[in-house]
C-alpha positions in Angstrom: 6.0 -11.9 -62.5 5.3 -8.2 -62.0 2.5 -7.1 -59.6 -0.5 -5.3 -60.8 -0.8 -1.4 -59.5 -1.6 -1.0 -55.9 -1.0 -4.7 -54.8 1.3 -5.9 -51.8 4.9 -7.5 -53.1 4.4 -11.3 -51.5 8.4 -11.3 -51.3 8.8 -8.0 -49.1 9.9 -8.7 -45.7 7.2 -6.6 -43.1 8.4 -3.4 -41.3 8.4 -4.2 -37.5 9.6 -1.5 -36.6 8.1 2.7 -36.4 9.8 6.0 -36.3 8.3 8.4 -33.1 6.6 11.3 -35.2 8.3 14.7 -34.1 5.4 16.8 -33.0 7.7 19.4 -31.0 7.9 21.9 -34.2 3.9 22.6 -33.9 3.8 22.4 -30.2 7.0 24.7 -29.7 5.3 27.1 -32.0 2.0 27.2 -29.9 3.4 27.5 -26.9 5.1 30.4 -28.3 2.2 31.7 -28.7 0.4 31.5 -25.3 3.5 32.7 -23.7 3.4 35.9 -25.8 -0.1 36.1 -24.5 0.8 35.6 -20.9 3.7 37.9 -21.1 1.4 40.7 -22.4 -1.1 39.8 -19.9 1.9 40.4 -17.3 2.5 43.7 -18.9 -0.9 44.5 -18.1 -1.1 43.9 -15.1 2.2 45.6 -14.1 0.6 48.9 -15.6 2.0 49.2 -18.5 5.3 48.0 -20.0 7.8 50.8 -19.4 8.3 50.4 -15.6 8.5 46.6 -15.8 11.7 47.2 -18.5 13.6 49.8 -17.0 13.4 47.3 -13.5 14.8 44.3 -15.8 17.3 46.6 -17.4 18.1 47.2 -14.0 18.3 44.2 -12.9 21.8 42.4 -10.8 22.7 39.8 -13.6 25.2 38.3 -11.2 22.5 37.5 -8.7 20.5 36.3 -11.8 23.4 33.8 -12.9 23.4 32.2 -9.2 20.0 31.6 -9.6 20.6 29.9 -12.7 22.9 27.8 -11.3 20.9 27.0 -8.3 18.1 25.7 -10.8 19.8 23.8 -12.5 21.4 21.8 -9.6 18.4 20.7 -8.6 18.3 19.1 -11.7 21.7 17.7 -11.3 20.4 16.3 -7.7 17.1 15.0 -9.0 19.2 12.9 -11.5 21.2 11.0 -8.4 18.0 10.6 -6.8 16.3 8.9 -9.9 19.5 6.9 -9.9 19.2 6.1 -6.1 15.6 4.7 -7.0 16.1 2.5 -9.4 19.5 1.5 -7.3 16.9 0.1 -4.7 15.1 -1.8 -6.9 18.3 -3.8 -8.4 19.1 -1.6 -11.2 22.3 -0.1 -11.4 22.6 2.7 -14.1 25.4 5.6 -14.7 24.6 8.8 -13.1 24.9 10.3 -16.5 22.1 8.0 -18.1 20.0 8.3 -15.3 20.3 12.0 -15.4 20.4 12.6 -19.4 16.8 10.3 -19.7 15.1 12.6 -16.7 16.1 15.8 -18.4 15.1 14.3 -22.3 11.7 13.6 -19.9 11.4 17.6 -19.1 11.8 18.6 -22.4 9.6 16.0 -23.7 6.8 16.7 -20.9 7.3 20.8 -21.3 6.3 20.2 -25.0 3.4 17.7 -24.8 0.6 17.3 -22.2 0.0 14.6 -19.6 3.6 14.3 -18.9 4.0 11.9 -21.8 7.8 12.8 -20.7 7.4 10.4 -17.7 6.3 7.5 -20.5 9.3 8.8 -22.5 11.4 7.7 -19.7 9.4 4.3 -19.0 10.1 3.6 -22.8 13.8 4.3 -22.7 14.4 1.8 -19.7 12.8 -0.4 -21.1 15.1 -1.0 -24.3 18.4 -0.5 -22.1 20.5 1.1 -24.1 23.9 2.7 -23.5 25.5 -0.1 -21.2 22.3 0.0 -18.9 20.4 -2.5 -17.9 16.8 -3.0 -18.8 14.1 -2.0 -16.6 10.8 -3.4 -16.7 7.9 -1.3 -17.2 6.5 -1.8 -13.8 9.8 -1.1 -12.0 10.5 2.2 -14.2 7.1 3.3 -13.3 7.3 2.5 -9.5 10.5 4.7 -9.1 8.5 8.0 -11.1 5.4 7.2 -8.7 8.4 7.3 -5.9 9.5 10.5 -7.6 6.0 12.7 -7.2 5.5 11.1 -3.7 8.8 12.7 -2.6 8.2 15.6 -4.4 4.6 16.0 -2.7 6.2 15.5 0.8 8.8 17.9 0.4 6.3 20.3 -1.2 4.1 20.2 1.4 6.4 20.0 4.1 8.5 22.8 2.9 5.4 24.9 1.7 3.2 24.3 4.6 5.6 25.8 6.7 6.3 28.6 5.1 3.4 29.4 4.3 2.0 29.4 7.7 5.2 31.6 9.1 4.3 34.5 6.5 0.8 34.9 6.5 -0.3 32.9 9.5 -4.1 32.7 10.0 -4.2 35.5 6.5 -4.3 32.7 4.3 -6.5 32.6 1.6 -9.2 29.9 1.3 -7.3 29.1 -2.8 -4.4 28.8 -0.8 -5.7 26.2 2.0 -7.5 24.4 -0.4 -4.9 23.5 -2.4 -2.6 22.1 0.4 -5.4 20.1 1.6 -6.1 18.3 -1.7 -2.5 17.8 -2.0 -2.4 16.7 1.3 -5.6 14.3 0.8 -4.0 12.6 -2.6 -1.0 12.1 -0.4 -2.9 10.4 2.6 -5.2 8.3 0.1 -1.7 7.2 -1.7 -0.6 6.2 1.5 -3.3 4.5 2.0 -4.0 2.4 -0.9 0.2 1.3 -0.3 -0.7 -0.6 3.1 -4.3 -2.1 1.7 -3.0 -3.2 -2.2 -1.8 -6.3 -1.2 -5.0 -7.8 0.8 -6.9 -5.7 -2.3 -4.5 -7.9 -4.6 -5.2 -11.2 -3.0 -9.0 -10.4 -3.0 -8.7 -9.6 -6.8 -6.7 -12.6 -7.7 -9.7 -14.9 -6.6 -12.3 -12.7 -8.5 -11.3 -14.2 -11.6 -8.5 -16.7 -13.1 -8.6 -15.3 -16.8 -4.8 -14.9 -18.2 -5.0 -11.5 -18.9 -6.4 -10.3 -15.6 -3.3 -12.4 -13.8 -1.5 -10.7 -16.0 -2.4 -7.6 -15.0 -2.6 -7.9 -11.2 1.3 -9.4 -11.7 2.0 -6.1 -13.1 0.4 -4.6 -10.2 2.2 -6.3 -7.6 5.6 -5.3 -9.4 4.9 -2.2 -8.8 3.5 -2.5 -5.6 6.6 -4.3 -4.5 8.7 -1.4 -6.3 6.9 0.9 -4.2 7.5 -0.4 -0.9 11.1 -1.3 -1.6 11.7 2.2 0.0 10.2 1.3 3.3 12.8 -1.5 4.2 15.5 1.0 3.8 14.9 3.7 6.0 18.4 5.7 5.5 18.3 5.5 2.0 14.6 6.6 2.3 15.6 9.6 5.0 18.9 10.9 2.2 16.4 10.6 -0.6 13.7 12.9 1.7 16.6 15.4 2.2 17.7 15.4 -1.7 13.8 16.1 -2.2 14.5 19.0 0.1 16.7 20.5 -1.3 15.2 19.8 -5.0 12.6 22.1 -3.7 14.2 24.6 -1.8 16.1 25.5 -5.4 12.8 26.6 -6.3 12.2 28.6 -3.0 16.0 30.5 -3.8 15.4 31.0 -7.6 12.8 33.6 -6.4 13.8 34.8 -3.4 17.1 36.0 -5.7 15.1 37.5 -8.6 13.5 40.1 -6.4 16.3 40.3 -4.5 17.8 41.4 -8.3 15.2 43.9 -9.0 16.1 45.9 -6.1 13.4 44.7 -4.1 14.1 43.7 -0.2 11.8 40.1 0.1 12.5 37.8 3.2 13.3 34.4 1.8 10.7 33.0 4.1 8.2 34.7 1.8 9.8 33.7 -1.3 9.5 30.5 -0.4 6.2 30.4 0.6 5.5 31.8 -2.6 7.2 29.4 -4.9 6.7 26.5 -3.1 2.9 27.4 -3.3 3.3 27.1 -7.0 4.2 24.0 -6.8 1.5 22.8 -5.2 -0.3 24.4 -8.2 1.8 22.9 -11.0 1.5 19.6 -9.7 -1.0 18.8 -12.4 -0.4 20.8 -15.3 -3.1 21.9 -17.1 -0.6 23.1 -20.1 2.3 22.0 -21.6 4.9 23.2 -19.3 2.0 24.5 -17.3 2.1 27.8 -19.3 -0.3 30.5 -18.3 -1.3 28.4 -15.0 2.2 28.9 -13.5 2.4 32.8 -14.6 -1.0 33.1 -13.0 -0.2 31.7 -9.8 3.1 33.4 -9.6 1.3 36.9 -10.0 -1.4 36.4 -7.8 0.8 35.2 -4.7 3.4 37.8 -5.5 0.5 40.2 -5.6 -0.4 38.7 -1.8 3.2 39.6 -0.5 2.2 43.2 -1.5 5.1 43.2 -3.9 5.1 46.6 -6.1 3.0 46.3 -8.8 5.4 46.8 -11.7 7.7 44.5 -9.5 5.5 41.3 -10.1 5.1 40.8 -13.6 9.0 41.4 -13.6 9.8 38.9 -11.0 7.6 36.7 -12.9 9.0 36.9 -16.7 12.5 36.4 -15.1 11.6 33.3 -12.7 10.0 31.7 -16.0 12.5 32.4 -18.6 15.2 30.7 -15.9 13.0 27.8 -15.1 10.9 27.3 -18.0 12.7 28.7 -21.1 16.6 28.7 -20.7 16.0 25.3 -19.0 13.6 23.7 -21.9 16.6 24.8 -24.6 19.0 23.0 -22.2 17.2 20.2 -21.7 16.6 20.0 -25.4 19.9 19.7 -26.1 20.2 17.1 -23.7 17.4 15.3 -25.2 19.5 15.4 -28.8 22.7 14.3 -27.3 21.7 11.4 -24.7 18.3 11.1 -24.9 18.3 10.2 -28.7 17.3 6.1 -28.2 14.1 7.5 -27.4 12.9 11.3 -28.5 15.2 11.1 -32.1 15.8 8.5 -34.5 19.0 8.1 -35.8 20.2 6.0 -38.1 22.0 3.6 -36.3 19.4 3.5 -33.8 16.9 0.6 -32.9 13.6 2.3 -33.2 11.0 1.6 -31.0 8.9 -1.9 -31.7 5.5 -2.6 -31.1 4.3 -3.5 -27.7 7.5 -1.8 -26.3 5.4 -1.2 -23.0 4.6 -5.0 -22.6 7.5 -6.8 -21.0 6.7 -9.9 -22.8 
């Protein structure tokens, strides 16, 4: 017996499984956009647009393609260390997957805001795909906390340090106030590590429903993720130094894009400089932190008493290495071995329901 217009067929078998919309057309498109705005902004502020392109027609390319180089091993290192983290919580994947899933995660966050590329990365360990094994959520998430903690030490360390061998007591109240909230977050992090389990124990006796044990279970997974790196203090002190050098990438990408534009910058400066960015883009207020990272770039360039055409130079070249040339990289990337998660194929096992649920 047919079934009248509109009405469900009894016999057809539900869909369990959904395709991940592609949003990155529209957002690629916007952010297009505000970068055109930011570069004319640059312009600007250089005093016009002639001086700015005869200095990066000028430019030392071979200096240039070092610094791309340098950039992108720091990408290549951040890919062992994610592989180191997860290797101290019992999970043993290739350096390949490790590293393929935390660029796909780049691209992802670069296009999207709230670095849904970090949740992108919690989703793909958690199918374990590719002859990896699969991670639970709370695990996955432990090691990207681990991640930003590393990356705030090294930051701060590295940035600190700089900045107060440059400008010494000339720093600017923006400045200072940045490092100290960074610095704060860190300290309360730090913190809430050494009280979670008494807080944990507390909590368990405030109520015996199923779903709240369920979720202080997931708590202490993480928690126990967490402090995994404290009982290894050699693996945690190579990690520190990887997170160094992460960093430092970022301190040399600079330091050699002046140094291309014929302008003479100690690299002490450069890194203060870049490093200070960081401190800036550790929550990005844009996709890719477009427009927030340009800014910051121009007004601490501007404090080094760079030429004014100089700046807005030094900036369109750091960004189009670190931002641009690296998000169609790391798109590609995200095509090739990143697929299970940001593409559907055909073969594919798409995503299920409750994929964030380790039930």
């Amino acid at each position: 017996m047919g079934n009248f217009p509109g009405e469900a067929d009894p016999t057809a078998q539900p869909n369990l499984q959904y395709p991940i919309p592609n949003p990155f057309r529209t957002r690629l498109l916007l952010l297009l956009l505000f970068a055109a705005a930011s570069i004319a902004l640059l312009f600007w502020l250089g005093g016009g647009s002639a001086e700015t392109l005869a200095l990066l027609a000028q430019a030392d390319w071979g200096l240039l393609a070092l610094a791309v180089l340098i950039h992108y091993s720091g990408f290549a290192m951040r890919g062992h260390r994610w592989q180191m983290l997860l290797a101290g919580m019992g999970y043993r994947l290739p350096y390949g997957r490790a590293t393929g899933l935390l660029i796909s995660g780049w691209f992802v966050s670069a296009l999207l805001p709230a670095r849904a590329g970090d949740a992108a990365r919690i989703a793909a360990l958690r199918l374990g795909r590719k002859g990896a094994p699969a991670v639970p959520v709370a695990d996955s998430l432990s090691s990207i906390v681990l991640e930003r903690v590393l990356d705030i030490l090294a930051i701060l360390g590295l940035g600190g340090s700089f900045a107060f061998f440059v400008l010494a007591d000339r720093l600017p109240g923006w400045v200072l106030s940045a490092y100290a909230i960074a610095a704060g977050l860190l300290l309360l992090f730090g913190g809430g590590l050494l009280l979670a389990p008494a807080l944990l124990g507390w909590l368990r006796r405030f109520s015996a429903h199923r779903f709240w044990q369920m979720g202080l279970d997931f708590a202490g997974q993480a928690l126990a993720g967490l402090r995994s790196l404290l009982t290894r203090p050699s693996h945690a002190l190579l990690l520190v130094g990887e997170s160094v050098y992460i960093w430092l990438c970022d301190a040399l990408l600079l330091w050699l894009v002046v140094v291309a534009l014929g302008t003479p910058l100690p690299f002490s400066a450069a890194a203060f400089a870049a490093l200070t960015v960081d401190v800036f883009a550790t929550v990005p207020l844009t996709p890719g932190g477009i427009g927030q990272i340009e800014a910051a770039y121009a007004g601490l360039l501007a404090l080094l008493s760079l030429p004014v055409a100089v700046v807005p130079a030094a900036v369109l070249l750091t960004r189009a290495i670190s931002y641009w040339s690296f998000l169609v990289f790391s798109g590609i990337v995200a095509a090739v071995t990143g697929s299970d998660v940001f593409f559907s194929r055909r073969d594919d096992e798409m995503i299920p329901p409750g994929y964030l649920t380790d039930g």
